[in-house]
C-alpha positions as CSV (number, residue, x, y, z in Angstrom):
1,X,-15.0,-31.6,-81.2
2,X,-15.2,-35.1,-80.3
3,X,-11.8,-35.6,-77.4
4,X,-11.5,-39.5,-76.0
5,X,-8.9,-39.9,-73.2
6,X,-8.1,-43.4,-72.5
7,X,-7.1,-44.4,-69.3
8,X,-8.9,-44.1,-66.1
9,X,-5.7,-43.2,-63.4
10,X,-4.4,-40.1,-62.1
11,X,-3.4,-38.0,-64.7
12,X,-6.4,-39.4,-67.0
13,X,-8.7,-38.2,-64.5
14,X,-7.3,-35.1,-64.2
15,X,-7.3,-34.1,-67.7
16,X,-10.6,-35.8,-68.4
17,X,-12.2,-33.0,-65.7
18,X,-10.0,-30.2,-67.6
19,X,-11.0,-31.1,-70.9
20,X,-14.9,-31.6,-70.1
21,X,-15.3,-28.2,-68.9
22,X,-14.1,-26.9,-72.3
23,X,-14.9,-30.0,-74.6
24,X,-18.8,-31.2,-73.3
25,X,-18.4,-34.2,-75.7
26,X,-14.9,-35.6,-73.8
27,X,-15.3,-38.9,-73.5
28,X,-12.9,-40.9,-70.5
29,X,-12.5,-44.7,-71.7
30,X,-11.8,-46.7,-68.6
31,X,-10.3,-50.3,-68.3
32,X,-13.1,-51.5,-66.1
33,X,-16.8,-51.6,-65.2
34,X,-16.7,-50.8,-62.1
35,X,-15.1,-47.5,-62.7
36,X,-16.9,-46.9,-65.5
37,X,-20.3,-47.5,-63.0
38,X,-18.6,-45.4,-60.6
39,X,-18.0,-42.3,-62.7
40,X,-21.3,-42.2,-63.9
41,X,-23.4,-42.1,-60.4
42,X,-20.4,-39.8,-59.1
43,X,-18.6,-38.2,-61.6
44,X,-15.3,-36.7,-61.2
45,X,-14.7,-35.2,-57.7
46,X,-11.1,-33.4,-58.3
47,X,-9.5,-31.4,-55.1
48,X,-7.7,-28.4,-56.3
49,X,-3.8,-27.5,-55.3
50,X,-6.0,-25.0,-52.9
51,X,-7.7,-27.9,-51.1
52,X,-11.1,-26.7,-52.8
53,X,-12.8,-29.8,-54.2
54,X,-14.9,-29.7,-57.2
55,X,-17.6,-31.9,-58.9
56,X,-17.3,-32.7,-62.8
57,X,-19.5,-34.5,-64.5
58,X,-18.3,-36.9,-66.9
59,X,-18.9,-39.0,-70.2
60,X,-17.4,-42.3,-69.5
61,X,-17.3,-45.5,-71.4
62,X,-15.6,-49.4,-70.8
63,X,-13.0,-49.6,-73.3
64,X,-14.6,-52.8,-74.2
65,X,-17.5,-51.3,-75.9
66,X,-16.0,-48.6,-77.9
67,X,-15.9,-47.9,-81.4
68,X,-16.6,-44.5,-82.2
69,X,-15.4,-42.0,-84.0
70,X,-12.9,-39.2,-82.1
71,X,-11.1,-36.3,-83.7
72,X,-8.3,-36.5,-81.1
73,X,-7.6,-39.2,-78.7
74,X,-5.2,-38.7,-75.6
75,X,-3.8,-42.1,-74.5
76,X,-2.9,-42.0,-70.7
77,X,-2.2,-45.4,-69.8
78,X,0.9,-47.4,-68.5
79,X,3.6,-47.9,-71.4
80,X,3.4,-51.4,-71.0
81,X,-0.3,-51.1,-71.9
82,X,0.3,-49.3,-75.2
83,X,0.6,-52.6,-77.5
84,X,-3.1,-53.7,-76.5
85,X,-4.4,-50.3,-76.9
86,X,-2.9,-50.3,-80.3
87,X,-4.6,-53.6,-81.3
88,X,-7.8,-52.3,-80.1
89,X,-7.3,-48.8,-81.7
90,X,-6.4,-50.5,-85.0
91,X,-10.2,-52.3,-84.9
92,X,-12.0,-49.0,-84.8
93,X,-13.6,-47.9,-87.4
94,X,-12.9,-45.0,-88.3
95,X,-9.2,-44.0,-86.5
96,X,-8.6,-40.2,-84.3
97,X,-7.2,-37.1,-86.5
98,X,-4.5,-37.0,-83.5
99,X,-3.7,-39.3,-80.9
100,X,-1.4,-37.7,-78.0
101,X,1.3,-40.5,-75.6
102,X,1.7,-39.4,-72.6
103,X,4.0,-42.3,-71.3
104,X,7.3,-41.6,-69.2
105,X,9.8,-43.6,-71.4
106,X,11.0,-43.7,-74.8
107,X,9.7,-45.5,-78.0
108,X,5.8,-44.9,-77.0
109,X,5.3,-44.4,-80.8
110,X,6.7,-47.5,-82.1
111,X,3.4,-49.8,-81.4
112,X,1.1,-47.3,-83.3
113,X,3.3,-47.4,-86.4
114,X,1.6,-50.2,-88.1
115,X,-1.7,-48.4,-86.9
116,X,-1.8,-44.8,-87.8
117,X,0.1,-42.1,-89.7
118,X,3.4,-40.4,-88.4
119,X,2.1,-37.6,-88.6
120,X,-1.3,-38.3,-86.8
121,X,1.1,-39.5,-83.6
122,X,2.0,-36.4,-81.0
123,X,3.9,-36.9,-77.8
124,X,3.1,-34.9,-74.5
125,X,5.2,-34.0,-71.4
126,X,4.1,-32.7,-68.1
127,X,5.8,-32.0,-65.4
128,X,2.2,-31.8,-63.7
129,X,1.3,-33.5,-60.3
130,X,-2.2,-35.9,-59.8
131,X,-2.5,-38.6,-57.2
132,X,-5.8,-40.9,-57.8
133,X,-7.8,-41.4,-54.4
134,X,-10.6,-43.4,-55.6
135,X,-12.2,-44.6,-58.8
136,X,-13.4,-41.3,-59.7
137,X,-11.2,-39.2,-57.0
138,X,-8.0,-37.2,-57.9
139,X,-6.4,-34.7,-55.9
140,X,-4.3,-32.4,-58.2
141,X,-0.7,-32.1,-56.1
142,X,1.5,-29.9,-58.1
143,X,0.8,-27.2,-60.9
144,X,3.1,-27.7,-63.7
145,X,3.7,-27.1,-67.2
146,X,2.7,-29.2,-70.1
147,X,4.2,-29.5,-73.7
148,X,2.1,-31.5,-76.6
149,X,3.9,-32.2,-80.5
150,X,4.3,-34.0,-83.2
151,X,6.6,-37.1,-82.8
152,X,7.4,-36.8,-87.2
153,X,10.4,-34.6,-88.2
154,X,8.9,-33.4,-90.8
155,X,6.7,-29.5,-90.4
156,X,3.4,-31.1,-89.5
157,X,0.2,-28.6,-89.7
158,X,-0.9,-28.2,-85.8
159,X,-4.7,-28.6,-86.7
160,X,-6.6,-30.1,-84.1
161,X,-4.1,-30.4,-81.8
162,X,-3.0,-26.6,-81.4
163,X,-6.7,-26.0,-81.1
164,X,-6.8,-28.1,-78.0
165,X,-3.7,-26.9,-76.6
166,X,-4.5,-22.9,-77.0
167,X,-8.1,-24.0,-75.8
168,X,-6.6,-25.0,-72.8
169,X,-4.0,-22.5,-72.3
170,X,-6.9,-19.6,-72.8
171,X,-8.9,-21.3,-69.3
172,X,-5.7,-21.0,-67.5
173,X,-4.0,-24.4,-68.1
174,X,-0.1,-23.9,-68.4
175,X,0.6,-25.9,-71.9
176,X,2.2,-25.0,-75.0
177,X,2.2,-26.5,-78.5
178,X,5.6,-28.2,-79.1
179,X,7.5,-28.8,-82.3
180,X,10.8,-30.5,-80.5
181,X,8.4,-32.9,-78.8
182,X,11.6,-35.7,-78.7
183,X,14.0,-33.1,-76.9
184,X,11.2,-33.0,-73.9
185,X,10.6,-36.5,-74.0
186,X,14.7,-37.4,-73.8
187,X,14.8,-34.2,-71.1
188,X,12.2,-36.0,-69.1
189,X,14.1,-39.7,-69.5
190,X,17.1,-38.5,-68.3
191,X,15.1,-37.3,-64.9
192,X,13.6,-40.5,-64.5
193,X,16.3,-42.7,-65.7
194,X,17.9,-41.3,-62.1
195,X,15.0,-40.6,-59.9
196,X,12.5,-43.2,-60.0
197,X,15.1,-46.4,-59.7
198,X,16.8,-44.7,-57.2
199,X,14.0,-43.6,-55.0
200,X,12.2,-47.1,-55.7
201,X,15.1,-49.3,-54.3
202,X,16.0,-46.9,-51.6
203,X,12.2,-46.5,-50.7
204,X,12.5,-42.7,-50.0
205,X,11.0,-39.8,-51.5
206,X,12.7,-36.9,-54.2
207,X,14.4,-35.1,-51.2
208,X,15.7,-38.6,-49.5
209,X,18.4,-38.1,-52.8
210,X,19.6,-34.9,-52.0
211,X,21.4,-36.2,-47.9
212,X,24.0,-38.9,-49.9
213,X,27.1,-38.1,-51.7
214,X,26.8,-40.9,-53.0
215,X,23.3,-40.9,-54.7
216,X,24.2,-37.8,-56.4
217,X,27.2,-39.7,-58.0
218,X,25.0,-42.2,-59.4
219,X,22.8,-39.4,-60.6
220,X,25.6,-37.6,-62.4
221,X,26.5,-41.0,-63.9
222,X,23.3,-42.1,-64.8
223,X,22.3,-38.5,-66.3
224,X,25.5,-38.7,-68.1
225,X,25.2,-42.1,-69.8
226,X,21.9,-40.9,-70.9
227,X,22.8,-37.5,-72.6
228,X,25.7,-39.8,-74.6
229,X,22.9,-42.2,-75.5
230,X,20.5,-39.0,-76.4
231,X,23.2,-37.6,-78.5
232,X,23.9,-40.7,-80.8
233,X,20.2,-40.5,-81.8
234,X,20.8,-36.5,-82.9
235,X,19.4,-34.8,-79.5
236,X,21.5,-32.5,-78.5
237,X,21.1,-32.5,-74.3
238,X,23.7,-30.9,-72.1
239,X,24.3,-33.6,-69.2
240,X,24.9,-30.4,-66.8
241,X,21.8,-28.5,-67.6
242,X,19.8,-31.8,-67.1
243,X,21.7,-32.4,-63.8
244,X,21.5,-29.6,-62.4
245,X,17.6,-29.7,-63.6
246,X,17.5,-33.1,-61.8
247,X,18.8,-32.1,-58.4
248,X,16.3,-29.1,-58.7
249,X,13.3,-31.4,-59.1
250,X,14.3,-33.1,-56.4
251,X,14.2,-30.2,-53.9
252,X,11.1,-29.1,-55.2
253,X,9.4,-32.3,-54.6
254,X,11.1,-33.7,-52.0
255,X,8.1,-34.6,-50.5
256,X,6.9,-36.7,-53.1
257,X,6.8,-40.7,-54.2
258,X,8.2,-41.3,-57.5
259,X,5.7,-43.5,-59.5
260,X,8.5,-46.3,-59.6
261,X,8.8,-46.0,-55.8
262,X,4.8,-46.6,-55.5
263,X,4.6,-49.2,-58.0
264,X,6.8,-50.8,-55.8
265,X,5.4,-50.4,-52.8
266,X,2.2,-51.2,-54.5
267,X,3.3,-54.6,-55.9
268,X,3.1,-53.6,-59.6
269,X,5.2,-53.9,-62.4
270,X,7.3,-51.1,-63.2
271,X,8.1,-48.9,-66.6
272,X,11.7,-49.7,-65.9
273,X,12.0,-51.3,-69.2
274,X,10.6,-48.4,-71.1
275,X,12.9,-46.0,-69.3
276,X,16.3,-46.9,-68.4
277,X,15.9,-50.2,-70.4
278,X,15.2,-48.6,-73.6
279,X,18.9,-46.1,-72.3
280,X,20.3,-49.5,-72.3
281,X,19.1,-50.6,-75.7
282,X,19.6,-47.6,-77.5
283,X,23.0,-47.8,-76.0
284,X,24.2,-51.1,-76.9
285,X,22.7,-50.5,-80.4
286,X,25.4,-47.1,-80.9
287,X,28.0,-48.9,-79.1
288,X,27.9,-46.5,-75.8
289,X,28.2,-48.0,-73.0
290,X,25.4,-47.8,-70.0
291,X,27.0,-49.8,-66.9
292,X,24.8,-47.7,-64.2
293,X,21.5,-47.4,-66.1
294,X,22.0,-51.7,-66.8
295,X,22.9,-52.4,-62.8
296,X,19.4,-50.0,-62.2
297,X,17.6,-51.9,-64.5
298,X,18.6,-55.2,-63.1
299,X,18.2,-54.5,-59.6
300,X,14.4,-53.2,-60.3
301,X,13.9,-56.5,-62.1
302,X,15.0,-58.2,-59.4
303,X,12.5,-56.2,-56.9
304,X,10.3,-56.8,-59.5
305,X,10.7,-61.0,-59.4
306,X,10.2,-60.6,-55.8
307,X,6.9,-59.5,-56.4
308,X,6.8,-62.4,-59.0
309,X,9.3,-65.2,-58.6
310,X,8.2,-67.0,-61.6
311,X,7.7,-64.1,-64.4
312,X,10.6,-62.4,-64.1
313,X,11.1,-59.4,-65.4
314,X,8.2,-57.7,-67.0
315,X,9.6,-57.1,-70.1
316,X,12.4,-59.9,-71.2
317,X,14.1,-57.9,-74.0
318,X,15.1,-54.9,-72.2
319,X,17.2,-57.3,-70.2
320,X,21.0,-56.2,-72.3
């Protein structure tokens, strides 16, 4: 079975190592040369939760030269990435059996639509923990659990993509094939609708939310504005589950840097617009009314024009 994972950060290197071991024909596209030139005199050197470093050795290939058939594809890139890859994914010639998003946000489907079949299009959540040290270096920082599914409504066969998943699951990997893929994925918005803005304009860890009274009302607000959002769209979330799953998340990582908070620091654009922008959106659409997600959104943009006075936000029309 022919596996392409596309995108060359964190989590794509640590899957690309996983997925080797079992898959010898894994292929990791990367966005430049240089990585791509690293990779192959290196390979993949990943350090374990233990501290025990390992070796891989990798196929690797510069996006720009691919066009090759791949029975499942997982896409591990930035949201804000997704439309190119779908214009480059549509050139192919001959398209994946399954392709597999593994964004943050909400509405990672919608720029394959014109590309592929609904039913070729799963989601993926993890709640897993990779920090990129180098081109080809990842240190895995926090076992978690994974969930891959199929984004349709209707029964879809799990084919190729239960194989992969019970693959996985038989070498140790803690996954499981999903068919309520869209419940995860607006579990997981919720969680990151309050952490990551909040940790990125506070520039403080998880933990750092758990000292203020008044960052947990924000929390409960923004978690609550969410599940009302979910629930128009037919997802039935309970905001004190997810709250109470939220505060929990961030004791358990309390040591850790949100991805907001280090693109931030880092002087990148953010996915802001993907995941309390699209709260917003989805909002305003249904008539519900999102007055903390929208002052979260703004205030990121505005950190965000500070990295770029003249570009604005990254991503005008999540602006409400």
């Amino acid at each position: 079975m022919r596996i392409a994972v596309w995108g060359g950060g964190s989590l794509g290197l640590l899957w690309t190592a996983r997925l080797a071991s079992l898959f010898p024909e894994t292929v990791l596209l990367v966005r430049t040369q240089e990585q791509r030139d690293w990779i192959r005199r290196r390979g993949i050197l990943l350090t374990h939760p233990s501290g025990e470093k390992e070796r891989i050795s990798a196929k690797v290939r510069w996006v720009g030269e691919v066009d090759e058939p791949f029975d499942c594809l997982f896409i591990m890139v930035k949201q804000r990435d997704l439309r190119d890859v779908a214009k480059r994914l549509a050139a192919f010639s001959r398209l994946p059996a399954w392709v597999v998003l593994w964004q943050n946000g909400l509405g990672q489907d919608e720029p394959f639509a014109s590309v592929l079949p609904r039913e070729a299009l799963c989601g993926a959540v993890t709640t897993e923990g990779a920090l990129r040290e180098g081109p080809g270096e990842v240190r895995h920082t926090g076992e978690g659990m994974t969930w891959i599914g199929p984004f349709s409504a209707e029964p879809v066969r799990p084919g190729i993509g239960a194989e992969i998943v019970e693959k996985l699951k038989n070498a140790g990997v803690r996954i499981e094939w999903e068919n309520q893929i869209l419940r995860r994925i607006w579990e997981k918005v919720a969680v990151n609708c309050a952490i990551n803005p909040l940790t990125a304009l506070l520039r403080i860890p998880n933990g750092g939310l758990l000292h203020s009274d008044d960052a947990r009302f924000l929390i409960k607000s923004v978690v609550e504005e969410t599940v009302s959002v979910a629930r128009a769209e037919g997802m039935e979330l309970e905001a004190e589950t997810l709250l109470r799953r939220t505060m929990e998340i961030c004791r358990k990582t309390a040591a850790n840097r949100s991805s907001m908070l280090q693109d931030v620091e880092r002087g990148r654009p953010t996915e802001i617009d993907w995941i309390n922008g699209e709260v917003v959106r989805r909002g305003k659409r249904a008539g519900i009314a999102t007055p903390v997600n929208q002052v979260l959104l703004r205030l990121i943009h505005l950190l965000e024009m500070r990295r770029d006075p003249d570009g604005g936000p990254s991503d005008g029309s999540a602006t409400a």
